[in-house]
N, C-alpha and C positions, 0 to 999 in steps of 0.2 A: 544281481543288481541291488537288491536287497540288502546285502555283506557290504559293497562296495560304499552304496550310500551312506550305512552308519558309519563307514569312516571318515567321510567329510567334515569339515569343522566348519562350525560359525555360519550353520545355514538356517534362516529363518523364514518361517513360511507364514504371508501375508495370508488372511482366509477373509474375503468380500462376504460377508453375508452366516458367520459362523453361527447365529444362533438358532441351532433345530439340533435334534437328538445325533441325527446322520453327523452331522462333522463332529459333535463333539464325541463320537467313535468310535470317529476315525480318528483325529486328532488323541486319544487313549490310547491307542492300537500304534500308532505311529511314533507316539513317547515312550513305551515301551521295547519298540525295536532300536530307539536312539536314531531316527533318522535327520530330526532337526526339533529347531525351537518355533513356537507359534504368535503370530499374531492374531489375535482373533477379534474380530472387526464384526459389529453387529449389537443387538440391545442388550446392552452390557447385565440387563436384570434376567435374560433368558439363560445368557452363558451363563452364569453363575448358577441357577436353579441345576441347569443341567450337571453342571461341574460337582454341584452340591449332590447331586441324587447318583452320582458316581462316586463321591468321596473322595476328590481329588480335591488338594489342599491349593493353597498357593505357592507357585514354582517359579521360579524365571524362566523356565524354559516356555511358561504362559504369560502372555500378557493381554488385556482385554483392551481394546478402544470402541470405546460406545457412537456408537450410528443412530442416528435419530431417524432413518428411513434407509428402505435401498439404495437408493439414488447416492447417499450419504459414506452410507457401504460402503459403495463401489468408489469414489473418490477417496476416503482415509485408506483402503487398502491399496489404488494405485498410487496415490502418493507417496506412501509408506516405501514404495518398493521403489518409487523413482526416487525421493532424499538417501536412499540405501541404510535403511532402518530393516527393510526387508531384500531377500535374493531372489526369492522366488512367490509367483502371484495363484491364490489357489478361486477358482468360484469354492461357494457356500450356496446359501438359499439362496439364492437371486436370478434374475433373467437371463439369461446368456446375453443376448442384444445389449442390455443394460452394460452389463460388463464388458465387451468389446467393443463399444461406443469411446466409453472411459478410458480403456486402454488407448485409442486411437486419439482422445484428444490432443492436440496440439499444446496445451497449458499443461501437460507432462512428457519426461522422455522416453519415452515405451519405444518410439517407435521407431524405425531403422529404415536403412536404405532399401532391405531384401521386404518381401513382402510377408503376410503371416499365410502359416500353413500348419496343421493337423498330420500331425506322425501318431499312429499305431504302429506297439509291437508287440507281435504276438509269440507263443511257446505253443505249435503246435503237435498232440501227438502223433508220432510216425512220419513228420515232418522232420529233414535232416540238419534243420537249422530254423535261429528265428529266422521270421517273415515282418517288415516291414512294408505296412501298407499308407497310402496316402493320397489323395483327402479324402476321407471321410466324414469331415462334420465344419469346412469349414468355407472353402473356396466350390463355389456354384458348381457353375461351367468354365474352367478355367480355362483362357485361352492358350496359344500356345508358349509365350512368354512368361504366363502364367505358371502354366508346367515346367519351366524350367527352372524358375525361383522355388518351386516344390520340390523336385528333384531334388537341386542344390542345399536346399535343408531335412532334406532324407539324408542325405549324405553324412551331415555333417552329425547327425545321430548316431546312424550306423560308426561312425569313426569313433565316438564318442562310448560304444559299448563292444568298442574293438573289432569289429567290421569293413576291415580293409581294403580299397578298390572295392566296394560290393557293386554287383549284378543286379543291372536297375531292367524291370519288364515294365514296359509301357503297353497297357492293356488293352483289349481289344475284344471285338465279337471272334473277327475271323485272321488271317496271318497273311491277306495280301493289302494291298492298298486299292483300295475303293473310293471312286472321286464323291459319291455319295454317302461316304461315311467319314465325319469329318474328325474322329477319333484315329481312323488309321493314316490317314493327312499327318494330324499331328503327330504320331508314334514315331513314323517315319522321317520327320522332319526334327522329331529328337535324335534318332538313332544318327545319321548324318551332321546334327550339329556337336553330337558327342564324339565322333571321329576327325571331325574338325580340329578340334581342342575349345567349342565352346561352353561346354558343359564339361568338368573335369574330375579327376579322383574319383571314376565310376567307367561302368562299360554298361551303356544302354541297348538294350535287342527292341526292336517293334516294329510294327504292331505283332502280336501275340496271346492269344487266346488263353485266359487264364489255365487248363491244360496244361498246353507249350511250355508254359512261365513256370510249373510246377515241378513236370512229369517229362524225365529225360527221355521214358520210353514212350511215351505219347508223342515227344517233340522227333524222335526216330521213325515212330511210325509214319508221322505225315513228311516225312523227308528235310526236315526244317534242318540248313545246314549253320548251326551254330553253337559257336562255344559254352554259353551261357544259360542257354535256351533250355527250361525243367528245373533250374538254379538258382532262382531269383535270390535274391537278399530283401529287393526292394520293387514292391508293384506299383507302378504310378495306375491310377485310375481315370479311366476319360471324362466324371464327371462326378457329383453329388451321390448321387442316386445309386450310382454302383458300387462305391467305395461305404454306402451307408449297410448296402444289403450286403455285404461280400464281410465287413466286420462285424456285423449280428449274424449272418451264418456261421462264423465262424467260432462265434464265444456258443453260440446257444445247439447250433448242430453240428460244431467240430471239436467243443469241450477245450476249447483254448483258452490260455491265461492270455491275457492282457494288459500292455500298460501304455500310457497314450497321453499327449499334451499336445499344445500350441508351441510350436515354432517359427521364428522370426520377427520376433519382439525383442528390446534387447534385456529380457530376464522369459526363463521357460516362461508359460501359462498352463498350469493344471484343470484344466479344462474339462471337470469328472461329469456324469450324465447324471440323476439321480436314478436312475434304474441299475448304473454300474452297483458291482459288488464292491465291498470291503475291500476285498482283496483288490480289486482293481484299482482300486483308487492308491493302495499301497504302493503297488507295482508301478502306477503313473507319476506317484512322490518322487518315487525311487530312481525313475528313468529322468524324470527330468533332474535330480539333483544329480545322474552321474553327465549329463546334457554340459553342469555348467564349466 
């Protein structure tokens, strides 16, 4: 993803809140791969110290727009990317809430018919392909209509890093349907509306226990009769909470790379943690500029 992004042209990345050590780098790190051009959004006296205490000169591929506050930030960077000065929308220092407030205002075009949604992908080892997992950081408890707009821009990721028809598991504690678990409700009420043809370019199995969704021979063992089933491409999660713990297991006690944005805006959103690594935040430039 890395290779593919330096080869895009004419991609400029807006940064909400660029003045702290962390983005500018990253922003280093990211000009040296070639992956795009910066806009950096923030106290235009911070950037420069930093820029200066790197020895980085003045480039086009930088430009600086001074914020007089966060608040300030976050509108010159979503504006930037709504006039199309910028292609894609990066956080910096700033509040998450802040910024997806802004995103969401009506006094810009961010916003689209599908709803927004939190794609991770990860590179696991010993794992036979990536894994796309989602939401993790963005949509609560989503309901079921909810999950499908999620779904549908998992998709359209996976297609996006040549992931075809992927193998969507809708997650689950256990693999039957429980009127008291209203996770397997919905799994089941996905897998059906994807046989349908309402949910499309995908093959959804659920409910299925993370196991199942992995591990073909675990999904043999329990008798699970399904094509997909131990395959996944793409895990939808039943909530917050599990798609949070299931992507920190997985960077910190399964030593996976990751890369990860907001979907369903109409430009990506880099959407980095400040606990993410370097490299991660590389890897989520990288996915969303092969996204556009």
């Amino acid at each position: 993803m890395l290779k593919s992004a330096s080869l895009k042209q004419k991609v400029v990345v807006a940064i909400a809140g660029a003045d702290n050590r962390e983005s500018i780098d990253f922003v280093i790190e990211a000009l040296t791969l070639k992956l795009a051009k910066f806009l950096l959004v923030g106290d235009e006296y911070v950037i420069r110290k930093y820029l200066n205490e790197n020895s980085i000169p003045d480039d086009e591929a930088l430009q600086i727009v001074h914020a007089i506050s966060k608040e300030d930030a976050a509108h010159l960077a979503v504006r930037a990317v709504d006039s199309n000065q910028a292609t894609i929308l990066m956080k910096g220092n700033i509040p998450s809430r802040l910024l997806l407030k802004t995103v969401l205002n009506n006094a810009y075009g961010l916003k689209s018919t599908s709803g927004l949604s939190h794609v991770a992908v990860f590179e696991i080892p010993d794992y036979q392909q990536l894994l796309i997992v989602t939401d993790a950081a963005m949509n609560i408890a989503p309901s079921l209509m909810e999950k499908k707009y999620i779904i549908e821009n998992a998709v359209k990721v996976a297609n996006s890093i040549g992931i075809v028809n992927p193998n969507v598991i809708a997650l689950a504690a256990v693999e039957e349907v429980n009127p008291s678990m209203q996770a397997t409700i919905d799994a089941a009420a996905l897998t059906l509306m994807n046989r349908r043809g309402q949910i499309k370019n995908c093959q959804i199995e659920g409910p299925l226990a993370l196991d199942n969704a992995i591990s073909v021979i675990s999904a043999r063992q329990k008798g699970i009769d399904s094509e997909i089933a131990g395959k996944a491409d793409i895990i939808v999660v039943p909530n917050i909470e599990v798609g949070n713990v299931l992507y920190k297991s997985l960077v910190y006690f399964g030593k996976a790379k990751v890369g990860a944005f907001i979907v369903g805006a109409k430009t990506p959103i880099v959407f980095t943690s400040r606990a993410d690594s370097l490299e991660a935040k590389l890897y989520s430039l990288a996915l969303s500029i092969c996204s556009l």
